[in-house]
N, C-alpha and C positions, 0 to 999 in steps of 0.2 A: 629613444628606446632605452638608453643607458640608466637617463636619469628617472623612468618610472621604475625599470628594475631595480637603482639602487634605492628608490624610496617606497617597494615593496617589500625588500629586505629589511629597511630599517622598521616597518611597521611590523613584520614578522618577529624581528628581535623583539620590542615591548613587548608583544603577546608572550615571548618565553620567560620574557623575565618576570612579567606580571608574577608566576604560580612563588616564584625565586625568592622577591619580593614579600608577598605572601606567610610564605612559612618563615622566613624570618623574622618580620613582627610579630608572629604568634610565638617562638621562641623567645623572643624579648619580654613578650609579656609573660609567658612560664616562667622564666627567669625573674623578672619584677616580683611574682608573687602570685597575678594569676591562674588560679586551677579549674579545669573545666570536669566536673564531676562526672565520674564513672559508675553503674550499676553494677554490681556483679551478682550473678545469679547462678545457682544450682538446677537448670533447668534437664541436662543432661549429664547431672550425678558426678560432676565436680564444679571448682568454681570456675566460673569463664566471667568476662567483660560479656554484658548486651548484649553488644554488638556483633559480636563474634557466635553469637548462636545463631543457626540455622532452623528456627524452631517458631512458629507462630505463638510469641510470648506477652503479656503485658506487668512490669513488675513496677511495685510501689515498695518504696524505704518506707522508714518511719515517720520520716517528717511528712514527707508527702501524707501519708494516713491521716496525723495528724491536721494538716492544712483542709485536706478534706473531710473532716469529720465524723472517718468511719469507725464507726464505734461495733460494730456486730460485722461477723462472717456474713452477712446476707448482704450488708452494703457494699460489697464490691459489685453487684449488679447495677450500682449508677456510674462508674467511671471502666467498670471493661467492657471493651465490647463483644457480642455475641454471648454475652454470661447472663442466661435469666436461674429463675429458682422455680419453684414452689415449698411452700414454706406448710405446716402441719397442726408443727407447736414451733416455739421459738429454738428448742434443739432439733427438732424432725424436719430437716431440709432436706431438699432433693437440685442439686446444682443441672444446670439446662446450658449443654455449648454446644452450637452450631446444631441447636435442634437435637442432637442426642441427648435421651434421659430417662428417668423413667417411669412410666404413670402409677405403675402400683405403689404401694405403700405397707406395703410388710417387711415387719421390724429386722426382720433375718436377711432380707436383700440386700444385695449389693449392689449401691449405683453405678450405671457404666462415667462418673464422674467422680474421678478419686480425690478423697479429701486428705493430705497429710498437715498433720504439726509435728514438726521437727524431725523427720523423718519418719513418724511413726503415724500407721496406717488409719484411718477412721474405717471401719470394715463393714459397719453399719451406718443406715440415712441419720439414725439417732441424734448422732452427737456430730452434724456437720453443723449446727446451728452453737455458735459461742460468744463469746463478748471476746474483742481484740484489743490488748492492749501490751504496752511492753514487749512491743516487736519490731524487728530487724529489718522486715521486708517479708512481703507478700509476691510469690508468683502465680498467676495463671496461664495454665498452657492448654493451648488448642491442640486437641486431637486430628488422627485418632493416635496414643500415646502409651501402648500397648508394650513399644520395646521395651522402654526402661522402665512403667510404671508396670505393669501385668494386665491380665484379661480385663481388670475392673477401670481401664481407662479408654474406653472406645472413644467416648468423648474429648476426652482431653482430662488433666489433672490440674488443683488448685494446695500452691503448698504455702504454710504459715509456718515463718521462721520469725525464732523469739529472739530477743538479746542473750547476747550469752556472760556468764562471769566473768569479770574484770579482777585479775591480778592487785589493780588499787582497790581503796574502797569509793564507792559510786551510790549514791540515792538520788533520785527525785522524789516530788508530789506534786499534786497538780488535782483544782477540782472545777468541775464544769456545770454550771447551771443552763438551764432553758426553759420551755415553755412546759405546759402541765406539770410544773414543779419537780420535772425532771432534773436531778443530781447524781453528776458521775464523778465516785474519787477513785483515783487511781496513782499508785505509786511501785515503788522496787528501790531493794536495797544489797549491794553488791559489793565483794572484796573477797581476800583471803583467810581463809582458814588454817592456813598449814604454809608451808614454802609451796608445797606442790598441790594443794588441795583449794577450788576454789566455790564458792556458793550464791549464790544470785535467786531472791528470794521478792514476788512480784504477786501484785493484789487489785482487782479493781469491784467497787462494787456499784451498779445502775439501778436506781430505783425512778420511779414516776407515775406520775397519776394517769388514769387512762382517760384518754382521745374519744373515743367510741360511747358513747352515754346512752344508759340503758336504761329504757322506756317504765321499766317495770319497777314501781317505789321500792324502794330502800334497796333495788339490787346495785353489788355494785356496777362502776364504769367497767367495760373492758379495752382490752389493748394496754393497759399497766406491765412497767417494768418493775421490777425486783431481780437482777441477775448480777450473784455473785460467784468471783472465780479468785481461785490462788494457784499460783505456778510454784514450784522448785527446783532449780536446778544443780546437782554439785556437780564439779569435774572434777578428775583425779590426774594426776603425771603420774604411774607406776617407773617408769623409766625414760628415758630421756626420746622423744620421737613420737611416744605412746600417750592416749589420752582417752579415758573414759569419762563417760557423761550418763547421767544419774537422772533423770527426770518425772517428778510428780505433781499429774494435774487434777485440778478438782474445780468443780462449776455446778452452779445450782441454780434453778427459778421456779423456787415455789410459789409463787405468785400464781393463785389457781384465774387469776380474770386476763393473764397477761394474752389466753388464748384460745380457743375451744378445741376441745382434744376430739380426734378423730376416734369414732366407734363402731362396733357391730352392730348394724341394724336387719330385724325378718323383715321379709318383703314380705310376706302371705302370713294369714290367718293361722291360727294353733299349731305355728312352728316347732314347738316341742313338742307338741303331740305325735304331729307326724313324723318328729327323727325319732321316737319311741318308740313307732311302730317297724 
């Protein structure tokens, strides 16, 4: 009896020490050098670690974007989940989470699926469709997200955060070929302006041939890119603690084949007739 309890006890001790164990190789290795990467997200209106939210969230850095090859606000529908779209034109998206969305498509609406960049509201479906590039990190959050987002997140809210200016000065470039002679360049150029002033200035532009070939001689293909955008950003220190932030975007695709634009159509015969009478 003696000798199974004292060799219960001693298999109990390994079990404690195992966890003891444990965290102490992982300290050695922090200390060696290794760091196990943490995300920080602005999901609930400051910054928190991940983990630490309480909040059905899915968030991608930039590298991660990069690895994945999302090039448009519409691609995050292949790596989140529950996040479909409908798509109009290549700007006129309508984001789809957990089945909340919206089927109409009038320009003044507001999707119950809120779109921000950089805090700043997308208010219309219009301009939820963009090219992504020169960013910090991507959140989507599952609804319904109504506390901290407003009435227009039943669904949930999708926020794109940019890089911000850098105190040094900082550039890349970088340009990407593929298939139907698709070419994306895209770069930013960042530093100080002032001691206290800083500017972060970012560009990308998508062109390509269209995918979709169109039956009718000499029309063109459709499904062609053409979508270019420029960011800017300045920040200001007015005083020490304080920090303003300056930001103006611009994005364009005139590209008339990249899409067919939704329109009004009469269903009945001498439609103007009859709203004349």
């Amino acid at each position: 009896m003696a000798k199974r309890l004292f060799m219960g006890m001693a298999a109990l001790g390994a079990v404690l020490a195992a966890p003891a164990y444990a965290q102490t190789a992982l300290a050695a290795q922090t200390t060696a050098g290794t760091k196990v990467d943490e995300i920080v997200v602005t999901a609930q209106r400051r910054e928190q670690r991940l983990q630490d939210v309480g909040i059905a969230v899915t968030a991608l850095n930039g590298k991660a974007i990069a690895t994945l090859g999302l090039k448009d606000s519409t691609d995050l529908t292949r790596v989140v989940p529950s996040l479909k779209l409908n798509a109009y034109t290549p700007s006129a998206v309508v984001f789809n989470i957990r089945g909340v969305s919206q089927n109409d498509f009038g320009d003044e609406q507001e999707p119950p699926v809120a779109v921000y960049q950089d805090d700043s509201y997308c208010s219309s479906f219009i301009c939820s469709g963009f090219p992504m590039f020169d960013l910090q990190r991507v959140e989507a959050l599952r609804g319904p997200q109504g506390t901290l987002f407003g009435r227009n997140a039943t669904g949930g809210a999708v926020q794109f955060i940019s890089n911000k200016p850098t105190k040094d000065f900082d550039a890349y470039a970088k340009v990407t070929y593929g298939s139907y002679n698709e070419a994306i360049e895209e770069g930013a150029v960042s530093g100080p302006l002032a001691d206290n002033i800083q500017m972060r200035v970012s560009g990308m532009h998508d062109w390509g041939d269209g995918y979709l070939q169109n039956i009718i001689p000499g029309a063109a293909s459709r499904g062609a890119e053409n979508h270019y955008a420029l960011r800017d950003i300045i920040e200001w220190q007015p005083v020490s603690g304080a920090n303003v932030e300056l930001e103006v975007r611009y994005a364009r695709n005139p590209h008339e084949n990249s899409a067919g634009m939704y329109s009004w159509e009469a269903a009945y015969v001498d439609q103007h007739v009859s709203a004349g009478q």
